[in-house]
N, C-alpha and C positions, 0 to 999 in steps of 0.2 A: 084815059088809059084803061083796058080791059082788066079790073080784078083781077083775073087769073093768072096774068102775066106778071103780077108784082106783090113781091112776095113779103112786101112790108103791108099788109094788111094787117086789122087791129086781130078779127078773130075771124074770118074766112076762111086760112089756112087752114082752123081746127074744123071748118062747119063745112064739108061740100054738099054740096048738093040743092036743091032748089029753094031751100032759103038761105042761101048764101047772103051776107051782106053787101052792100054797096062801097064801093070803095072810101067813103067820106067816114066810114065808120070809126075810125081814129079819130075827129073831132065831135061827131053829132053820135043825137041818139040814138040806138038801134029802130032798123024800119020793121025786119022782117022777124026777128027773135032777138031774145034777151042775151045772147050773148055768153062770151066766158062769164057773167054774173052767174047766170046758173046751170051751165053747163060748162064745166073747164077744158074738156077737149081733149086733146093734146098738151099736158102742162108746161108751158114754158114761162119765162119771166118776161112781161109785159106784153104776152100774145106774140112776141116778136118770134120769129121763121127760125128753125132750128138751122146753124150750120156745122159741119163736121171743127173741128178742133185742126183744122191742119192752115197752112199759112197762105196756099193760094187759092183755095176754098173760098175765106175771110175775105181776101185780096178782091177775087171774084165777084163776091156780092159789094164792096166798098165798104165792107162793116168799121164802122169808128170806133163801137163800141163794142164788147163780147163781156154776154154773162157767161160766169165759169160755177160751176159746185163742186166743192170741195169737200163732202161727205165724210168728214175725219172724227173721229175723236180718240184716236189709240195714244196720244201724245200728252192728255190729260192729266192732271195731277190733283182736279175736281172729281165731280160727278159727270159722267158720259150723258148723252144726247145731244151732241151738238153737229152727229151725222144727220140729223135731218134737218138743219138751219137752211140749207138751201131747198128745199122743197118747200118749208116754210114761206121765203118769200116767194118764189113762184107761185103759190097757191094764195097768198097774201095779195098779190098783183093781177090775181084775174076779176079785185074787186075795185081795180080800179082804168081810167082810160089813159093812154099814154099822153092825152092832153093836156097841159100843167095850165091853167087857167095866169096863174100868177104872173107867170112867166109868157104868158101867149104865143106857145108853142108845142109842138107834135115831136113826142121826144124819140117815137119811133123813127119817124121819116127825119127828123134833124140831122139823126148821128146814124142811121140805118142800124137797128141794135139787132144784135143776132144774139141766140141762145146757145151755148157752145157745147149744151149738156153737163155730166160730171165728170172729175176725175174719176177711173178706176183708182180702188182702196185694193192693197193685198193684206188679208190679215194677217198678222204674223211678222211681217217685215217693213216695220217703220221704215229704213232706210229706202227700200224698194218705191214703196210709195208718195215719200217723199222726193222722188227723183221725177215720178210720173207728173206732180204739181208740178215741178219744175220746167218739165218738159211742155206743160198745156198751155199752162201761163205763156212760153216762152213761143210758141206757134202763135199764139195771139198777137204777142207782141210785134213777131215778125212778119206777122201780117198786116201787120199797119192799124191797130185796134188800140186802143185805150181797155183796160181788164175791169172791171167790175168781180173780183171774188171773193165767193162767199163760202165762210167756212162753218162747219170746222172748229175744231179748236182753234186755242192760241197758238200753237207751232206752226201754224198753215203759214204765215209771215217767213221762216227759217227758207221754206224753197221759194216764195211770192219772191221775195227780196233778190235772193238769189236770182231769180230768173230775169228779172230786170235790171240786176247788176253787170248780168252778162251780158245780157242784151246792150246795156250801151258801151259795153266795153269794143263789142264787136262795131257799132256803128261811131265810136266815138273813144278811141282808147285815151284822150287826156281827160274825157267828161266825168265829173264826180254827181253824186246821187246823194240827196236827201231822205232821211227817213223819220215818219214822226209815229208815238206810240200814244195812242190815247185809250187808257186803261184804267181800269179800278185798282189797278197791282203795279208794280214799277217791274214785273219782271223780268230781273237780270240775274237769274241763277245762272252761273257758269255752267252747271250741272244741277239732277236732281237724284240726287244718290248715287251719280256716276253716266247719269244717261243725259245725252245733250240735246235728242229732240224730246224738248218738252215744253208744253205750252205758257212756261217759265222762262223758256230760252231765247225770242225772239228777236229783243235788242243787242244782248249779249254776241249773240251769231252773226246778227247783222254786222256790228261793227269790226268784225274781221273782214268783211269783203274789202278788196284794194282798194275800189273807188270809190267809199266811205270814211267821211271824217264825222269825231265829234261834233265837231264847229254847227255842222248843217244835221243836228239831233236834237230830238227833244223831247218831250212826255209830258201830258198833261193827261190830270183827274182823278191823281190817286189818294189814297182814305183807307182809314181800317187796318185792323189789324194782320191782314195777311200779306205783308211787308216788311221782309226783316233787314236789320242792317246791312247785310252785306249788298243787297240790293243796292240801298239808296249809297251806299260806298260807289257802286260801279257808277253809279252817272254821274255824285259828285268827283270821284276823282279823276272823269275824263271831263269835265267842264263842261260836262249836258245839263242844262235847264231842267229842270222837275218843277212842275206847277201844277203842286196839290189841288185836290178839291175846294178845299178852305180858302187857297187862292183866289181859285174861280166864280167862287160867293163874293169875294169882296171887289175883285175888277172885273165883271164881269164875263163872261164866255168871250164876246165879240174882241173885246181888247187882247183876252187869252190867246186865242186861238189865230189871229192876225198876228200876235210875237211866234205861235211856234213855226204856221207856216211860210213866214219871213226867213226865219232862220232857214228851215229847209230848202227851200230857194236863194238862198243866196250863194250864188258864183256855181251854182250846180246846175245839171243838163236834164235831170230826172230826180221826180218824187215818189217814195212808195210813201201810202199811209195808211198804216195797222191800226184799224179800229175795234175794240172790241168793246161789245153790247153792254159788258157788265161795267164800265163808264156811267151808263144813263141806271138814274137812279131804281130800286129794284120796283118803286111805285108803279111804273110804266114798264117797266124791261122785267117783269117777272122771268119769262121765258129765256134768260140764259143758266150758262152752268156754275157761275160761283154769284148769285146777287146780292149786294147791297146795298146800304141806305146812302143816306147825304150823296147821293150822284147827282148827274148832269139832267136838269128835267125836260118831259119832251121837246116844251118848246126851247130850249136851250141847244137839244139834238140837232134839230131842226136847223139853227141859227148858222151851227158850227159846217151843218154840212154846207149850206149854202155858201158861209166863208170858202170853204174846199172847192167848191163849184167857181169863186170866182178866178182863186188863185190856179184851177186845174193842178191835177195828179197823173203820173202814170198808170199808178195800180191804185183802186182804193176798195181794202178790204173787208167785209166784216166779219169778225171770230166771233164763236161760242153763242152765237142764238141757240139755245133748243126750247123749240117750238113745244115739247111734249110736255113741259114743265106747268105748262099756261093755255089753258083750257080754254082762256076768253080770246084767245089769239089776236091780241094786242102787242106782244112784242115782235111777232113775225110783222103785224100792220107798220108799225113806228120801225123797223128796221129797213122794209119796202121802202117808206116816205122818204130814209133818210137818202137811199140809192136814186128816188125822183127827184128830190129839191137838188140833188147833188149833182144831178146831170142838167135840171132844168135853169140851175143859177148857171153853170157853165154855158150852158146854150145862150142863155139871154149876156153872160160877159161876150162868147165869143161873136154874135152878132152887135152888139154894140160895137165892137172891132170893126165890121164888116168883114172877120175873117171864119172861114169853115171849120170844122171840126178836123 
């Protein structure tokens, strides 16, 4: 096939002209230059082909997958910088080839992964903007995509959920949806001084969508003191699962994280899962906005996404990277990896099937 014609190239799209690479450049090594290694180009998230955010666009190209950026942070009840977590891994990912060695596979061409850009942000009007995630996500969805979004704060989940709840309400009005929260904070403020989007509110909000039960919720990796009772009230007294950190030191990740996403999957048509960075321990995850110690360690991150990749998600999120915190840009790196092993265990579950993406 002619390069030019095909718009899953690894880094051709960003390079025209007579050192263009060869099409194979998504598995081997560069012939003619080095590539987004040292020239980024055009930034997108795995060199993959920018598409517009609309559903027959997506549909268009066959995208499985869509990265989305969520440039939020006005939801905050930390410290701000977690509008540049998606730039982060895009810029994160041009250090690396869409080819997952482990997995013996080309994650670009597997799922045809398109770059969806970011949401617009209005400052000023939480609610406004929050409607627009809504709406991004939800053109993905409708496009026949699996969402990859990245935020963001933690309230980036309030419309992610949403917009998948809708989604299968339309294609599926008896199908109910799983949600799992893997966070350093259990948070379940109802409010935060009165205001509901806040990167506190996540769970809380979720569980009022209609096709949401407790039965299929759960949260793991929380620690520390920024967790007050009334939190752990809401998920004990709707019979959600909470599986501290403390937990996950002693049975470890793999047995964890196969109970929550069991539960999420049980007797449901759709999964969101809200991940947020400040989970992984703040050794390796400097770079979000509230860190801590005793977290999840890389290789632990690692483990857990692969679990995700076996079990497949509809949405899977990441909140509160900022990248500006971490100068060595290591948590933008380990947040990238997690979005690759997370697609690449998927890839290699769903070819063991013999079934596509």
């Amino acid at each position: 096939m002619n390069p030019t014609n095909n718009p899953w190239n690894f880094v051709p799209h960003q390079h025209q002209g007579p050192h263009q690479e060869s099409e194979d450049a998504h598995t081997r090594s560069p012939k003619n230059h080095n590539g987004a290694f040292k020239a980024e180009g055009i930034l997108t998230f795995m060199g993959a082909p920018y598409c517009p955010p609309e559903r027959e666009e997506i549909r268009k190209m066959g995208a499985k997958i869509c990265f989305l950026g969520a440039p939020w942070d006005q939801g905050t009840i930390v410290r701000t910088g977690t509008s540049s977590g998606p730039h982060g891994i895009r810029q994160a990912s041009t250090q690396y080839f869409p080819y997952m060695f482990e997995y013996d596979v080309d994650l670009m061409s597997f799922f045809n992964v398109v770059d969806c850009g970011d949401i617009p942000i209005v400052p000023g009007n939480n609610a406004l903007s929050q409607q627009y995630m809504c709406d991004y996500v939800t053109e993905c969805l409708e496009g026949g995509a699996k969402v990859l979004l990245v935020g963001g704060d933690h309230s980036v989940p309030i419309p992610g959920a949403r917009a998948l709840s809708q989604h299968l309400s339309r294609h599926n009005p008896e199908g109910m949806m799983g949600y799992l929260h893997v966070d350093c904070h259990l948070d379940a403020a109802v409010d935060w001084a009165g205001i509901e989007i806040t990167n506190a509110s996540g769970p809380t909000e979720t569980f009022k969508l209609d096709n949401v039960s407790g039965k299929n919720m759960a949260h793991m990796g929380s620690r520390n003191g920024l967790n007050p009772k009334d939190w752990m009230d809401f998920w004990i007294d709707n019979d959600m699962p909470i599986i501290p950190m403390s937990e996950v030191v002693e049975r470890g990740i793999e047995d964890c994280g196969r109970q929550i996403l069991e539960r999420a999957w049980n007797g449901t048509d759709a999964v969101y899962l809200s991940w947020d960075t400040d989970s992984i321990d703040c050794s390796t995850m400097p770079g979000t906005s509230c860190p801590e110690s005793f977290g999840i360690k890389g290789r632990e991150a690692i483990a857990f996404a692969k679990l995700a990749g076996e079990y497949g998600v509809d949405v899977i999120e990441l909140a509160e990277l900022a990248p500006v915190f971490d100068v060595s840009g290591i948590s933008a790196k380990l947040a990238c990896n997690l979005l690759y092993h997370y697609l690449g265990s998927r890839a290699a579950t769903l070819r063991s099937r013999n079934e596509q993406p």
